[in-house]
C-alpha positions in Angstrom: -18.7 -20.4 15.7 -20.0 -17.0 16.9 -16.5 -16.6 18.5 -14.2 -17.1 15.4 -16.6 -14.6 14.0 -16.0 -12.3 16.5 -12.5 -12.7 16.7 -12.8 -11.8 12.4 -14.4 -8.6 13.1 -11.8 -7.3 16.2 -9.1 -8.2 13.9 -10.6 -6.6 10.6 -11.3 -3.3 13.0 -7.3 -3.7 14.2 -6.1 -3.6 10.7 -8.5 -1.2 9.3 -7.0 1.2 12.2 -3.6 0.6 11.1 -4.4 1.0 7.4 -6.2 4.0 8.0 -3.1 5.3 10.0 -0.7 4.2 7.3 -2.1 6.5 5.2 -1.0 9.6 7.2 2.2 7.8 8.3 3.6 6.2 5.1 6.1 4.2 7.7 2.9 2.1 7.6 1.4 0.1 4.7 -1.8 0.8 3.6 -2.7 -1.7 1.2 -1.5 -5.0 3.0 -3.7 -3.6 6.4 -6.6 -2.6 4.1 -6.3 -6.1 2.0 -6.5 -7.8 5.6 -9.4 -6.1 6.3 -11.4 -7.4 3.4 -10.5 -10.8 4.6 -11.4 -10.3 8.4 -14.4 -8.3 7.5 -15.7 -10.9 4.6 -15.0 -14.2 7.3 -16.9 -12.2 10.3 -19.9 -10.3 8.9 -21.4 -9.6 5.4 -22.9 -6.6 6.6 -19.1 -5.4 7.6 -17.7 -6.7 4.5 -20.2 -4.7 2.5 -19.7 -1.7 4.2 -16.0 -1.7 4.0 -15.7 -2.2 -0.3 -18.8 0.6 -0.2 -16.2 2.9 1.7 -14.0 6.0 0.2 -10.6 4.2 1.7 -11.5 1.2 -0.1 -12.2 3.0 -3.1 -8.9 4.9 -3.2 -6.8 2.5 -1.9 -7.9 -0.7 -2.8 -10.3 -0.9 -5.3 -8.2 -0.9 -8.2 -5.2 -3.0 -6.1 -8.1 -6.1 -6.2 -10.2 -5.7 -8.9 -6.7 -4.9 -11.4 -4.1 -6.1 -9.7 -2.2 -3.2 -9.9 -2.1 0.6 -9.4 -2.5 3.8 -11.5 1.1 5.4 -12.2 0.3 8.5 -10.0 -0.4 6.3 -6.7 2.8 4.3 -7.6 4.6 7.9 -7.8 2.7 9.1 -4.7 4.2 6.4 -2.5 7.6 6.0 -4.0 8.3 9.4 -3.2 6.8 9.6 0.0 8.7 6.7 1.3 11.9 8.0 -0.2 12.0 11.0 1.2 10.8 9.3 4.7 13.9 7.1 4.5 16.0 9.8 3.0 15.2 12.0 6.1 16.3 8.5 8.3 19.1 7.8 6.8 20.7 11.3 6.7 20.2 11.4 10.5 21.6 8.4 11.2 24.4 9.1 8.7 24.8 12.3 11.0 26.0 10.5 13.9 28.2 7.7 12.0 25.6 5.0 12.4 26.2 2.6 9.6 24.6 -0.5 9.9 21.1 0.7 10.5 22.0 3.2 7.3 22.7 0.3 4.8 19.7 -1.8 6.8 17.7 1.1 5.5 19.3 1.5 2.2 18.5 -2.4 1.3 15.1 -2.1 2.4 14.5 1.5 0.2 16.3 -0.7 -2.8 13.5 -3.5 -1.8 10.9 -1.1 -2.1 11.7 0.4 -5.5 12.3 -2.8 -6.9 8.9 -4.4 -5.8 6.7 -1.3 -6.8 8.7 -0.9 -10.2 9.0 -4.5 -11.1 6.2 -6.5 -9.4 3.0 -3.8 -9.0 1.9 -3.7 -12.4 0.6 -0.2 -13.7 -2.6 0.2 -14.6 -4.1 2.9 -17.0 -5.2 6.0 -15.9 -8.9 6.9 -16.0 -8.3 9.1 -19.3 -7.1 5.8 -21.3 -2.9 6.9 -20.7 -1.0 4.1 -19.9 2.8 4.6 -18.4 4.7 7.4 -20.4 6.9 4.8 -22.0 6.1 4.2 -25.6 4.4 0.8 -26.9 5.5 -1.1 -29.4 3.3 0.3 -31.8 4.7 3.7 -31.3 7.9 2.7 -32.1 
């Protein structure tokens, strides 16, 4: 038993690495490392667990991801433009040298990326009470 709980703990260490490098290299997700974390972490050790939710990464990339479901408009922004202009920067280079099928590879997974974070990560409301900028059905 000790050893599956040691095993939790390398593992929740691994991913909290590459979720803390994700951050700085948006190749890299974040949230999906970080969300791994929390599982590792909770299955090995409640004193890791608790330290990890009580942590400023959690806070800012997670906390409103679990507790919410979804994500304030300006981190959905944040990472759809950072991504974008990631790929953009790919895909121009490879278009440089006439290599196609890595270009439209990219261009599918970009599409996939939009879609998911425009359709699937629901927006949650800021901390001043302002919701999306689209209009309600009220305001209509």
């Amino acid at each position: 038993m000790k050893l599956k709980r040691m095993i939790f703990a390398v593992l929740g260490c691994v991913c909290l690495a590459l979720g803390t490098v994700g951050i700085f290299l948006p190749i890299l997700p974040t949230t999906p490392f970080f969300l791994a974390t929390v599982f590792f972490f909770a299955n090995s050790s409640e004193r890791l667990h608790t330290w990890f939710i009580g942590t400023k990464l959690y806070k800012k990339h997670l906390e409103d991801f679990v507790k919410k479901r979804g994500m304030k408009l300006s981190a959905k922004l944040s990472v759809i433009i950072t991504v974008t202009l990631l790929m953009g920067f790919g895909f121009y280079m490879m278009a440089r040298k006439s290599i196609w099928v890595p270009c439209i590879i990219l261009g599918i997974v970009w599409i996939s990326h939009i879609v998911y974070f425009v359709f699937f990560v629901k927006t949650i409301k800021n901390d001043t009470g302002v919701s999306c900028p689209i209009m309600t059905e009220s305001e209509e």
